[in-house]
CHARMM-style PDB file with segment names, atoms N, HN, CA, C and O in Angstrom:
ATOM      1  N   UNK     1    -113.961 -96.682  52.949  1.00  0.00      PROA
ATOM      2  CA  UNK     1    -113.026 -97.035  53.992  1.00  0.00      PROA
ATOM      3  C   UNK     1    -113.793 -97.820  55.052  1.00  0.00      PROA
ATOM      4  O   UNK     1    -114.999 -97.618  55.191  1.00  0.00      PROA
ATOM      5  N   UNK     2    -113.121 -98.733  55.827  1.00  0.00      PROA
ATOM      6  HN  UNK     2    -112.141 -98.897  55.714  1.00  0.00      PROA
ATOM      7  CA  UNK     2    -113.828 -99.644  56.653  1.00  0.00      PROA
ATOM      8  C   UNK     2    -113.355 -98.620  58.118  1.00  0.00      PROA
ATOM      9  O   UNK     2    -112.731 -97.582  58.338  1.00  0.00      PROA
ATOM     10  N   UNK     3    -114.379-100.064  59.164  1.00  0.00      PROA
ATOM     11  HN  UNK     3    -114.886-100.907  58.985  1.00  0.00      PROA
ATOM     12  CA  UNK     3    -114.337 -99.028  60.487  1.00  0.00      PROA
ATOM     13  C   UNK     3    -112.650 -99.109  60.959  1.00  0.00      PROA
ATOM     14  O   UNK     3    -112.196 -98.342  61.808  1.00  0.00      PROA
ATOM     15  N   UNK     4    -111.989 -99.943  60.409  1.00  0.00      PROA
ATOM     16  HN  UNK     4    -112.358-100.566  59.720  1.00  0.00      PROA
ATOM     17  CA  UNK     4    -110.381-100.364  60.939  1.00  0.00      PROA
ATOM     18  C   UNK     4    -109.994 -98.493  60.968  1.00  0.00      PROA
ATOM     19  O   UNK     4    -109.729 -97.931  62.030  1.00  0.00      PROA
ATOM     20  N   UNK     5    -110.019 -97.997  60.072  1.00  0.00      PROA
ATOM     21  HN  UNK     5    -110.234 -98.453  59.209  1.00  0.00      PROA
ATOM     22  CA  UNK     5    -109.215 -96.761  59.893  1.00  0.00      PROA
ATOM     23  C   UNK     5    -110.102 -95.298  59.797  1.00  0.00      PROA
ATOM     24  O   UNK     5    -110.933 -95.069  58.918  1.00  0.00      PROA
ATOM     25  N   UNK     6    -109.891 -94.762  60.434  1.00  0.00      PROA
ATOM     26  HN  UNK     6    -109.216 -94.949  61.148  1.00  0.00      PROA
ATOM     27  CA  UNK     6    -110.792 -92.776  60.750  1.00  0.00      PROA
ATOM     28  C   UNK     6    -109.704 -91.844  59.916  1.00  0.00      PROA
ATOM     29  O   UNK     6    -108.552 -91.595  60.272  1.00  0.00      PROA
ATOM     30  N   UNK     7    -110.304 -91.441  58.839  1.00  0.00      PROA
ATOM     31  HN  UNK     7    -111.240 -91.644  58.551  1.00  0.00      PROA
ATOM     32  CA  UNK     7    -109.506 -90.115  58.478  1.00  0.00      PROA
ATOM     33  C   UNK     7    -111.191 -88.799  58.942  1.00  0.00      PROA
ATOM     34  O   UNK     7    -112.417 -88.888  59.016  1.00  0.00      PROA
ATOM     35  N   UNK     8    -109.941 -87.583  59.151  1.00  0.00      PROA
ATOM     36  HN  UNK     8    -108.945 -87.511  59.091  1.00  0.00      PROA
ATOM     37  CA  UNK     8    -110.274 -86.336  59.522  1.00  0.00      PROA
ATOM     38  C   UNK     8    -109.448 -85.570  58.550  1.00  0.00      PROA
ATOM     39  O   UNK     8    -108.341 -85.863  58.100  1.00  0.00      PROA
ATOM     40  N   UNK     9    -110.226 -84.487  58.301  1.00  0.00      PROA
ATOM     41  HN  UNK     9    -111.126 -84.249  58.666  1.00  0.00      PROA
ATOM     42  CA  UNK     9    -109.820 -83.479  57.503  1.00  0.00      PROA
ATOM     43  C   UNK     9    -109.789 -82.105  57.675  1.00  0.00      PROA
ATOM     44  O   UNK     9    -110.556 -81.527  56.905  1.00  0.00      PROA
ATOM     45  N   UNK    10    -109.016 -81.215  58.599  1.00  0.00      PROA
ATOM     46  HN  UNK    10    -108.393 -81.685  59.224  1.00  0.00      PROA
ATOM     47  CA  UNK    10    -109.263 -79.942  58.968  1.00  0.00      PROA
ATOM     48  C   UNK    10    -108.262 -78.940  57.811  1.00  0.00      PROA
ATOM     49  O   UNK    10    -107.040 -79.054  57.896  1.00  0.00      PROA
ATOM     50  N   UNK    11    -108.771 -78.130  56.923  1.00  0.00      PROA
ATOM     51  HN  UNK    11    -109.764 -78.037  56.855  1.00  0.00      PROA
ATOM     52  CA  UNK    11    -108.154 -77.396  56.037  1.00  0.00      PROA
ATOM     53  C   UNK    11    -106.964 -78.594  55.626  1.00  0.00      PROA
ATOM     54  O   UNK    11    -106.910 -79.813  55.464  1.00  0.00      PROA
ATOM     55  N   UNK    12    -106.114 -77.468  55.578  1.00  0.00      PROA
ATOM     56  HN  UNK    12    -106.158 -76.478  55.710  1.00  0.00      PROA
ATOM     57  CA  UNK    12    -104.323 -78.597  55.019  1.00  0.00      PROA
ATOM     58  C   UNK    12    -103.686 -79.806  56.089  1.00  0.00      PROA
ATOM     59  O   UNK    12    -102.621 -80.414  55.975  1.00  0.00      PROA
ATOM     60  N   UNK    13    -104.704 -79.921  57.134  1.00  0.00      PROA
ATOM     61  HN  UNK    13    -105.569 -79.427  57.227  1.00  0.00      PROA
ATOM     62  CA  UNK    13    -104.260 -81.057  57.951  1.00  0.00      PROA
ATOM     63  C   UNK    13    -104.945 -82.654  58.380  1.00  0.00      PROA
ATOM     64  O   UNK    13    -105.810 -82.881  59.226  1.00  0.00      PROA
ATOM     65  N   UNK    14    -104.321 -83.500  57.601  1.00  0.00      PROA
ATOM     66  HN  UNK    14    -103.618 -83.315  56.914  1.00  0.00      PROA
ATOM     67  CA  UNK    14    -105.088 -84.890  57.667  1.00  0.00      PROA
ATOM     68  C   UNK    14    -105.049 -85.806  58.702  1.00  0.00      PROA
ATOM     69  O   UNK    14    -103.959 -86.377  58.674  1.00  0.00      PROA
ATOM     70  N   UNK    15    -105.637 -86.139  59.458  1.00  0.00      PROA
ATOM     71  HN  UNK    15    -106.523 -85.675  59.481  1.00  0.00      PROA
ATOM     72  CA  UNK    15    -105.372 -87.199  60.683  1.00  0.00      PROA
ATOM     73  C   UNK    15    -105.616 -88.587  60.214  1.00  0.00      PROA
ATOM     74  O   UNK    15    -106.804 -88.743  59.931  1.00  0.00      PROA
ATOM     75  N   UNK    16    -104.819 -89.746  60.020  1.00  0.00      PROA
ATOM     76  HN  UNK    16    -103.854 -89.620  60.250  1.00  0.00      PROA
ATOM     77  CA  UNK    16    -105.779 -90.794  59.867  1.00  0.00      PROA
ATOM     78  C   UNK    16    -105.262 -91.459  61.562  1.00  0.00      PROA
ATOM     79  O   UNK    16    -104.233 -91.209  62.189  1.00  0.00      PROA
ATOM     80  N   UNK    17    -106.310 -92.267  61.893  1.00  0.00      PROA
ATOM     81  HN  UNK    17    -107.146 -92.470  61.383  1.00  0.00      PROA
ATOM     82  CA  UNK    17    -106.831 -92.675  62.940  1.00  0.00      PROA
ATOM     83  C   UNK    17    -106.261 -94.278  62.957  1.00  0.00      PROA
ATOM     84  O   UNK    17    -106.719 -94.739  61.912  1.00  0.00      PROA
ATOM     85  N   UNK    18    -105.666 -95.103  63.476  1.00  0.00      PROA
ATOM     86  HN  UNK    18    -105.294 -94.729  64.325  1.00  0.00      PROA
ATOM     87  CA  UNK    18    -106.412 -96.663  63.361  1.00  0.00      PROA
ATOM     88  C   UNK    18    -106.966 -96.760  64.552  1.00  0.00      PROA
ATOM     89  O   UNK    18    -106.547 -96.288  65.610  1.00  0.00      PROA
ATOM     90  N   UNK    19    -108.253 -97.600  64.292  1.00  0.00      PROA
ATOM     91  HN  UNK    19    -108.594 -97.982  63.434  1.00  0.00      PROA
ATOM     92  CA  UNK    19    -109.382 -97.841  65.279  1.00  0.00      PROA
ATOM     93  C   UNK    19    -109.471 -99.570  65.233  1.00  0.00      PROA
ATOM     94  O   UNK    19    -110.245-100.262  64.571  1.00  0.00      PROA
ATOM     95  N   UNK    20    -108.453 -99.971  66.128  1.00  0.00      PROA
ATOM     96  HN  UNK    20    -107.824 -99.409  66.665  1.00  0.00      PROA
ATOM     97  CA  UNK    20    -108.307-101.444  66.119  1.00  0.00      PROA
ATOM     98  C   UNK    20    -108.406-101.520  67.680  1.00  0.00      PROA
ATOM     99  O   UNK    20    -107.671-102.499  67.809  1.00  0.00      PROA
ATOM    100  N   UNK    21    -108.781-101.199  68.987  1.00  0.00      PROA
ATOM    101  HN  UNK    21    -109.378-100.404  68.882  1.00  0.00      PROA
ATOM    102  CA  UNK    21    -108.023-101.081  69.848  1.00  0.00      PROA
ATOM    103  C   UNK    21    -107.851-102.462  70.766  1.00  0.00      PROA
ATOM    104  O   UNK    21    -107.015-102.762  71.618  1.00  0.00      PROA
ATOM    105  N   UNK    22    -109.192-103.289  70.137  1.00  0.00      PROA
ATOM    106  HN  UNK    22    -109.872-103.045  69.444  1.00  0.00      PROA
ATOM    107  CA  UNK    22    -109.458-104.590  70.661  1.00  0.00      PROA
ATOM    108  C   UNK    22    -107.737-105.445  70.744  1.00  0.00      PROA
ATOM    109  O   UNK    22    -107.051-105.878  71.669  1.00  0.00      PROA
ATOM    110  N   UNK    23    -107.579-105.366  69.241  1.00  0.00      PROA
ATOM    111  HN  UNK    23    -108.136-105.014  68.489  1.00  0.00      PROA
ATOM    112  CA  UNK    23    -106.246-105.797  68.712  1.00  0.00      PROA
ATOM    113  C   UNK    23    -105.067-105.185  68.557  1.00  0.00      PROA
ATOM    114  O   UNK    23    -104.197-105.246  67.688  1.00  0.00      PROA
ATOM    115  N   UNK    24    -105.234-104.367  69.915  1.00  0.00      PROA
ATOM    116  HN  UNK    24    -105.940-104.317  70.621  1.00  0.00      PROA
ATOM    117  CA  UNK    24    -103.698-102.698  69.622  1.00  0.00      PROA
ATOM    118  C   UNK    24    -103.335-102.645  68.446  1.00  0.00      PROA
ATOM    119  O   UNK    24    -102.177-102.734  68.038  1.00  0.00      PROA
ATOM    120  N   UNK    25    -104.854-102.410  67.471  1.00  0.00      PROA
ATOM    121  HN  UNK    25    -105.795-102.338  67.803  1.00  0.00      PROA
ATOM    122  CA  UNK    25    -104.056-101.744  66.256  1.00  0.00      PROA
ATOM    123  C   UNK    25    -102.933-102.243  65.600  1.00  0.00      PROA
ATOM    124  O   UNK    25    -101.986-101.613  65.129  1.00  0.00      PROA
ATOM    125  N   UNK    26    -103.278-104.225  65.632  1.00  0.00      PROA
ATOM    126  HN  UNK    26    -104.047-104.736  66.015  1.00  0.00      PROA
ATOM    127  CA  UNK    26    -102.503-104.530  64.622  1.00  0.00      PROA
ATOM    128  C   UNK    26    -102.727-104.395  63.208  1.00  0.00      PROA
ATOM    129  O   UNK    26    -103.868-104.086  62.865  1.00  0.00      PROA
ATOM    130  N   UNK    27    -101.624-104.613  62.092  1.00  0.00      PROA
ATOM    131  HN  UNK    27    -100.697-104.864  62.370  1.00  0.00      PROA
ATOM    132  CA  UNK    27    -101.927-104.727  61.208  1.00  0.00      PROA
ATOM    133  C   UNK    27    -102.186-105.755  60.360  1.00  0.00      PROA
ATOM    134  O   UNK    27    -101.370-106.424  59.726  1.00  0.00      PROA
ATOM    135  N   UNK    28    -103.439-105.847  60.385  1.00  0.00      PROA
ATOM    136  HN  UNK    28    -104.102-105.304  60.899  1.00  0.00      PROA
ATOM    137  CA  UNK    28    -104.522-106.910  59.306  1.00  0.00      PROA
ATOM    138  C   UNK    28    -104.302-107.024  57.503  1.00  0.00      PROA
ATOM    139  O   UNK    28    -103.576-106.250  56.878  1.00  0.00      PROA
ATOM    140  N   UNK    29    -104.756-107.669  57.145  1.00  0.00      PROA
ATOM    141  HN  UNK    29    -105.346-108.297  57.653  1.00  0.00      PROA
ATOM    142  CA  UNK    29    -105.074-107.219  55.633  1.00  0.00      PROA
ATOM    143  C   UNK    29    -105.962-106.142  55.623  1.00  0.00      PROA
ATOM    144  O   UNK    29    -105.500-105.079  55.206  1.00  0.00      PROA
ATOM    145  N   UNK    30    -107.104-106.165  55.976  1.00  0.00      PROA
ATOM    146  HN  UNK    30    -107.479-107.028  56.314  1.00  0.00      PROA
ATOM    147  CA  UNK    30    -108.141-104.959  56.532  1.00  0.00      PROA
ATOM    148  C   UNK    30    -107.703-103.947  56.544  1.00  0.00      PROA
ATOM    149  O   UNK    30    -107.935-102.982  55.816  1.00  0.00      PROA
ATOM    150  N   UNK    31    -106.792-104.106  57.661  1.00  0.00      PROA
ATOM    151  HN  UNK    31    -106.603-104.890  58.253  1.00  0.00      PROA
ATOM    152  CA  UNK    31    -106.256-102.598  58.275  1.00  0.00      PROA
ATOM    153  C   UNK    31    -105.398-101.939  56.955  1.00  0.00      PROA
ATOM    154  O   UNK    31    -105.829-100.794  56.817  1.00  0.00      PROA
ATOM    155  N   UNK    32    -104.521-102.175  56.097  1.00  0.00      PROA
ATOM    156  HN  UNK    32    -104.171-103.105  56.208  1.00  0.00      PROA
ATOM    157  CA  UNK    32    -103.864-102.321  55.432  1.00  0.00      PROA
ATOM    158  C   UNK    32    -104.713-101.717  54.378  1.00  0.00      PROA
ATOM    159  O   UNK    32    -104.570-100.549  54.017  1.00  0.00      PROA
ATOM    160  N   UNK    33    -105.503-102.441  53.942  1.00  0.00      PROA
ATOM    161  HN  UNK    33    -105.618-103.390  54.235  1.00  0.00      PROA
ATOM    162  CA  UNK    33    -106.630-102.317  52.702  1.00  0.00      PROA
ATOM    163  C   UNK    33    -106.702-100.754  53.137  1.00  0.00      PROA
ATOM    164  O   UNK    33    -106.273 -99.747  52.573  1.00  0.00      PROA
ATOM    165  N   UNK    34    -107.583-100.978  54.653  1.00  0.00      PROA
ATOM    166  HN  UNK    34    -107.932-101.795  55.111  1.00  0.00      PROA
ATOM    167  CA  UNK    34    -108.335 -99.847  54.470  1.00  0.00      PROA
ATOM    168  C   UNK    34    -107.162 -97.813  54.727  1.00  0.00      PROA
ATOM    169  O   UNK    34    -107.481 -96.624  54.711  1.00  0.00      PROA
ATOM    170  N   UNK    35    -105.897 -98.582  54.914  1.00  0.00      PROA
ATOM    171  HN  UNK    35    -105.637 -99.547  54.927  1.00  0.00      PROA
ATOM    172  CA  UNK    35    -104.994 -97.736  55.098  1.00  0.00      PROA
ATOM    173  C   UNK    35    -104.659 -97.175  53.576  1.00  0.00      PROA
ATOM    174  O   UNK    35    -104.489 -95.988  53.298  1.00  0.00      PROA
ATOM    175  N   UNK    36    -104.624 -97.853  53.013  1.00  0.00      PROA
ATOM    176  HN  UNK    36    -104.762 -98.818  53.239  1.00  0.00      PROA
ATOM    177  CA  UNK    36    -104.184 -97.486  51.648  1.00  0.00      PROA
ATOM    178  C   UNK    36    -105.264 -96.724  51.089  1.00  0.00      PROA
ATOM    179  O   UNK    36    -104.967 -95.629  50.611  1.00  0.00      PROA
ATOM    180  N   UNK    37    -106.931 -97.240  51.045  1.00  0.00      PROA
ATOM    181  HN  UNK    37    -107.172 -98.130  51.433  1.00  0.00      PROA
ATOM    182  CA  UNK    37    -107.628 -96.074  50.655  1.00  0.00      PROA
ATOM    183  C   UNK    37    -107.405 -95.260  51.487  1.00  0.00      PROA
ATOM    184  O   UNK    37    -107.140 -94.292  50.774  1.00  0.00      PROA
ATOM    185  N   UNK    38    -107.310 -94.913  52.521  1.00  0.00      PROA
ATOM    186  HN  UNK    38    -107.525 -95.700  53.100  1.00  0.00      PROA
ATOM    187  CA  UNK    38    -107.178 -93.696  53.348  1.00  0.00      PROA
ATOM    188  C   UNK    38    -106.375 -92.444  52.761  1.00  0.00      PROA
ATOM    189  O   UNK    38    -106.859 -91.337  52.529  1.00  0.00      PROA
ATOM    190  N   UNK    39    -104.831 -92.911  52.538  1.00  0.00      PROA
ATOM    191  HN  UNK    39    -104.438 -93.811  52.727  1.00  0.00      PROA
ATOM    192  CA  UNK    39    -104.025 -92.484  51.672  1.00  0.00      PROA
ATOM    193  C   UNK    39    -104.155 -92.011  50.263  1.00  0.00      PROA
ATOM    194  O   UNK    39    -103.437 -91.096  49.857  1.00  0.00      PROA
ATOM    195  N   UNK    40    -105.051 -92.601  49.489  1.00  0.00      PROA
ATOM    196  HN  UNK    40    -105.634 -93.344  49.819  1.00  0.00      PROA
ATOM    197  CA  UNK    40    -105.460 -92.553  48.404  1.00  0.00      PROA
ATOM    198  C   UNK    40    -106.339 -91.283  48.339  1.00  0.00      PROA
ATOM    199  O   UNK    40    -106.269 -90.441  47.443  1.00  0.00      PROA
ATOM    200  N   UNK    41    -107.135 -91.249  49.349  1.00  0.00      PROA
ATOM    201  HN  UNK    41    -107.192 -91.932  50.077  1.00  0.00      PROA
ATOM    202  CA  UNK    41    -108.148 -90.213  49.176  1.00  0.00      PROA
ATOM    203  C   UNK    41    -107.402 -88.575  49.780  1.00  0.00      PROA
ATOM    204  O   UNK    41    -107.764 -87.409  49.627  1.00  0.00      PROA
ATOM    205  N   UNK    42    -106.510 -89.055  50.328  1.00  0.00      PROA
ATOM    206  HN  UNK    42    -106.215 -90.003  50.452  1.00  0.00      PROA
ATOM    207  CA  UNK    42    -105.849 -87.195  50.117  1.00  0.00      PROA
ATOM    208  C   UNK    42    -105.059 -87.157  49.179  1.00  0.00      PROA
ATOM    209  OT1 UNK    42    -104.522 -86.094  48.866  1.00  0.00      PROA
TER     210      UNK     42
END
């Protein structure tokens, strides 16, 4: 996963993060990319 997106993992609860703030967290191809692995990995 790239720096665009933070997942956290506490027991049964997943946070993902976007860490864009330069660009209020628009959505990029990047961001996107790296959203989908995010997803992928829970």
């Amino acid at each position: 996963m790239g720096e665009n997106v933070m997942l956290a993992r506490d027991r049964a609860v997943a946070t993902v993060t976007l860490n864009r703030p330069d660009r209020r967290n628009s959505l990029s191809d990047a961001m996107l990319t790296d959203l989908a692995t995010a997803f992928a990995e829970l």
